[in-house]
N, C-alpha and C positions, 0 to 999 in steps of 0.2 A: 504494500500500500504506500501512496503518494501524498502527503499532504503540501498542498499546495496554499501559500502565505501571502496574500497581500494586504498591507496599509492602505487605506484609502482618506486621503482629506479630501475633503466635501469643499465646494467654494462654498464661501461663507452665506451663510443664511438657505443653503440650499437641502439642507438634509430632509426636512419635511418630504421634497418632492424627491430625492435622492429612495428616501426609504418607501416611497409609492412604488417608484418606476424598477428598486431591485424586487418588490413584491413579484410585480413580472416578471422581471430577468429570474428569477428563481428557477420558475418554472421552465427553462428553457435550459439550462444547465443542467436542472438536476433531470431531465429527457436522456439524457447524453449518454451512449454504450460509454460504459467505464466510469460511471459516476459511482462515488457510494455517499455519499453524505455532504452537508455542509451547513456553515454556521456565518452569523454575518452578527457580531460586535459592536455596542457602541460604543467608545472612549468616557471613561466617567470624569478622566481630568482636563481636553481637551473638545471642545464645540466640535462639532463637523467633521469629526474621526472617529471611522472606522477599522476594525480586521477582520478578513474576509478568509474564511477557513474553508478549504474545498477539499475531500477526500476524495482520491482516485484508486484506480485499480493499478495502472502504471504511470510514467510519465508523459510517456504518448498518448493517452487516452486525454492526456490532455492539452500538451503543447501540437501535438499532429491532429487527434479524434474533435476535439471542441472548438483548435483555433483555426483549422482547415475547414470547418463548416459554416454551413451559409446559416445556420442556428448562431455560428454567432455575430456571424453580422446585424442581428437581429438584437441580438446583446451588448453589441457595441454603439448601437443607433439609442438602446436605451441609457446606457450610463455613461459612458466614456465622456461628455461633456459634461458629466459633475467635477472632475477629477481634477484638483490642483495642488501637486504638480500630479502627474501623470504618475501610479501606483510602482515602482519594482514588484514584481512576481517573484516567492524564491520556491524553489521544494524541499521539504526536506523527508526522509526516511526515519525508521526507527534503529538505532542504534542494537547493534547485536552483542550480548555480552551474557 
């Protein structure tokens, strides 16, 4: 399993509609071969910041399987202009030990 990490600032005074429009985006991510979960954060110490938690099945399923479909241009039409500055994406793994 994949978890995939982004910070999200909000421009300012925009979360209201930020938190409508990913109501929607929800549902189009979590459609996706290779989803298994995901969680969306509000910052308790700063305004207009989010983390945006998405578990996958592998790393493809979500840099190839989600960002290669036309699902998410559909996704990117709903949020990507809340977004300032623009999120880093990281993945990380579970550590084996």
């Amino acid at each position: 399993m994949v978890l995939e990490v982004a910070v999200l600032n909000i421009k300012k005074g925009l979360s209201a509609d930020f938190e409508i429009a990913f109501n929607e985006a929800q549902k189009i991510v979590s459609s996706m071969d290779g989803y298994i979960s995901h969680e969306l954060k509000k910052c308790m110490e700063e305004v207009d910041k989010y983390i945006l938690l998405v578990n996958w099945e592998t790393l493809e399923a979500h840099t190839e399987g989600f960002r290669d479909s036309a699902e998410y241009q559909n996704w990117k039409s709903l949020l990507h202009h809340f977004y300032e500055p623009f999120p880093v994406v990281e993945h990380y793994v579970a550590v084996e030990g």
